[in-house]
C-alpha positions, 0 to 999 in steps of 0.5 A: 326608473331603472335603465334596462339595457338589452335583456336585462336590468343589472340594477332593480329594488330587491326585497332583501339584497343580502338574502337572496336565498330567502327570497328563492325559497318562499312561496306566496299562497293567494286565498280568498278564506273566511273567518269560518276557515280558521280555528276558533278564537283565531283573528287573522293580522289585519294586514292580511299577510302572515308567514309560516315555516311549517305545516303545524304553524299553519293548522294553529290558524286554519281548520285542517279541512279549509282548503288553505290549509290543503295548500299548505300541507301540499307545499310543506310535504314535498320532497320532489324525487331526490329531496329528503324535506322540503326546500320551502323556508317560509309560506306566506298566506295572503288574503284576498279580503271580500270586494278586493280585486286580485291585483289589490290583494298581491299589492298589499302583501308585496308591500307587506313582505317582498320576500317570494318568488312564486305565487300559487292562487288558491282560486281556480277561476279563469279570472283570477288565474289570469289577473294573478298571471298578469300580476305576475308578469308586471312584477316580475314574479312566478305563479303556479295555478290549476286550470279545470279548463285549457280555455281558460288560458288562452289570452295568457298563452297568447299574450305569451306570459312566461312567468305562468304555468299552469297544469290542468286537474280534473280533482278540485281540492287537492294541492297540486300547484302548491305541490309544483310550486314546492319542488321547484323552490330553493336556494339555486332557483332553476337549477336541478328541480327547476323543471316541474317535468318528471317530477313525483308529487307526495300527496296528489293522485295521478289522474287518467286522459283521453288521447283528445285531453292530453292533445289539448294540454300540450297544444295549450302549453298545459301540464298534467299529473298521470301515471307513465308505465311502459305496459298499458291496461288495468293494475299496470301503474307499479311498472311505471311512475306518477310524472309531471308532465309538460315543462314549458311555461304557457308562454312557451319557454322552457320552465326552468330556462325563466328561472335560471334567467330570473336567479342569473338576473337577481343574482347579479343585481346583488353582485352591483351592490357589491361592486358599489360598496366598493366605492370603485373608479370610474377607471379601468381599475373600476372596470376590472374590479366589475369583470372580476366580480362578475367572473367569480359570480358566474362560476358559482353559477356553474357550481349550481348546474345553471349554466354549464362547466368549462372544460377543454372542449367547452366554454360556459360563459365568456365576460368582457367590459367596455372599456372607460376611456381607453380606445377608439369603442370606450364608453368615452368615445362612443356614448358620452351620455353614459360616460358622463352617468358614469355606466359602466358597460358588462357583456357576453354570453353564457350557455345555461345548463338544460340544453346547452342554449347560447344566451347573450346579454349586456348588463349596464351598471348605472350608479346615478342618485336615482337608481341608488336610492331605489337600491336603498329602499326609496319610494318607487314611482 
């Protein structure tokens, strides 16, 4: 298994190391549709998984009126508030075939194509919003689902999952978790659309709550669609706007704080194969090599508004290594089994660009045969 070293794991299995981009911008759609669903004469891959780039793609295959092709015409016409077309590079509808649990269908598309970072469950089901956030959760993905019930969330809240968020609808066909999942997917995942607050949904009615619902919702970590005006009562929605509502995960962490976390974390397991195809020394010229790498990685961070800029008054992020062998704290003096697995040892802090939150961490880069052969697409345990 990889090493996983305070919070966080420099070296994992990546879909595709070389483009993350990719990875960041498509969106994995869980339907449990039939052959009445699609158009006529269409047969479906019997691998379940196909991936589409456009809405027309998707209506060659499904009937308008299916609600997979709802999903997608809700993912692929967001524009979110400042964005002039969508950031969506690739839909990938994966079926759930008859008798197949939830956990099976997301296993097979995963080993059919890895490239997605959210996952949206067409079901609105308490069981199967819950198997898809437990999914999720094991393997490192995001989800975007509809609840009908806050109920219906309660062991994922308590189990504090923060890699599923979830917002509450009364309307049972409209896409609206593929719409947030949408604006909230590109190539900078985290950065200034991270946060499904205050965003505009194309598409999707703002609904209406009682003081009791919105109470509920918040209380359970659950958002909800309406219409913010600063004047109340009837035909007052033109003075106001339709507004995402609640920016935390039901776990409880902010929203776009997960997946900044998650882009610094992928990013830099990209950075390690990088630094490996240098062939670097196990030295402090190695070392060097790593913090420089490292640096200039973090300050593209900055360039995406992740974590925030240094100026004369602030310091974004600060980068340190252990040293190999020289002084009495080297990895040689003070962990002889790292020394010898030929680890190399980065730290330190940066504060992301939300609130300005202080995150430590330390990343171990660990070139053993196993970890390089996970890294090159071996068999995982």
């Amino acid at each position: 298994m990889t090493v996983y070293n305070d919070l966080i794991s420099i070296l994992f299995k990546l879909p595709d190391g070389r483009n993350l981009e990719e990875y960041f911008k498509n969106i994995l759609l869980l339907s449990n549709f039939s052959s009445s669903d699609l158009q006529e004469n269409v047969v479906f891959p019997e691998s379940g998984i196909k991936k589409y780039s456009t809405y027309d793609e998707v209506l060659l295959d499904f009937k308008a009126a299916s609600q997979t092709a709802l999903e997608a015409y809700a993912i692929f016409n967001q524009k979110n508030n400042s964005q002039t077309q969508s950031q969506v590079k690739y839909l990938i509808i994966a079926q759930q075939k008859e008798n197949e649990t939830v956990a099976e269908a997301l296993n097979r598309a995963k080993i059919v194509d890895g490239k997605f970072v959210k996952v949206v469950p067409v079901s609105r089901l308490a069981s199967d919003i819950q198997a898809v956030a437990s999914w999720c959760s094991v393997n490192d993905r995001f989800c975007d689902f509809v609840v009908t019930d806050t109920a219906d969330v309660a062991a994922i809240k308590s189990a504090g999952n923060n890699y599923a968020y979830a917002i509450f609808r009364k309307n049972t066909t409209e896409g609206i978790a593929s719409a947030i999942a949408s604006t909230s997917t590109n190539g900078k995942f985290g950065s200034k659309n991270g946060s499904a607050q205050f965003t505009q949904l194309n598409g999707v009615t703002p609904e209406t709550y009682t003081s009791d619902e919105i109470v509920s919702m918040k209380n359970n970590n659950v958002a909800f669609y309406t219409n913010v005006s600063p004047i109340d009562g009837g035909d007052t929605s033109d003075f106001g706007y339709n507004w995402v509502i609640g920016s935390r995960m039901l776990g409880g962490e902010l929203r776009q704080r997960e997946m900044i976390k998650h882009y610094i974390t992928k990013s830099i397991g990209l950075m390690a194969l990088e630094f490996f195809n240098q062939k670097p020394m196990y030295d402090e010229t190695g070392n060097n090599l790593l913090l420089t790498m490292a640096q200039r990685r973090f300050r593209s961070f900055q360039t995406y508004n992740l974590v925030i800029p240094t100026t004369k008054d602030q310091i974004g992020f600060q980068l340190n290594v252990v040293p190999i062998r020289v002084g009495k704290n080297s990895i040689m003096n003070t962990d002889i089994d790292a020394y010898n697995a030929k680890q190399y040892k980065l730290y330190g802090y940066y504060y992301d660009a939300i609130v300005g939150e202080k995150v430590d961490f330390t990343f171990t880069v660990d070139p053993t045969e196993e970890e390089v052969s996970q890294l090159l697409g071996g068999d995982e345990e």
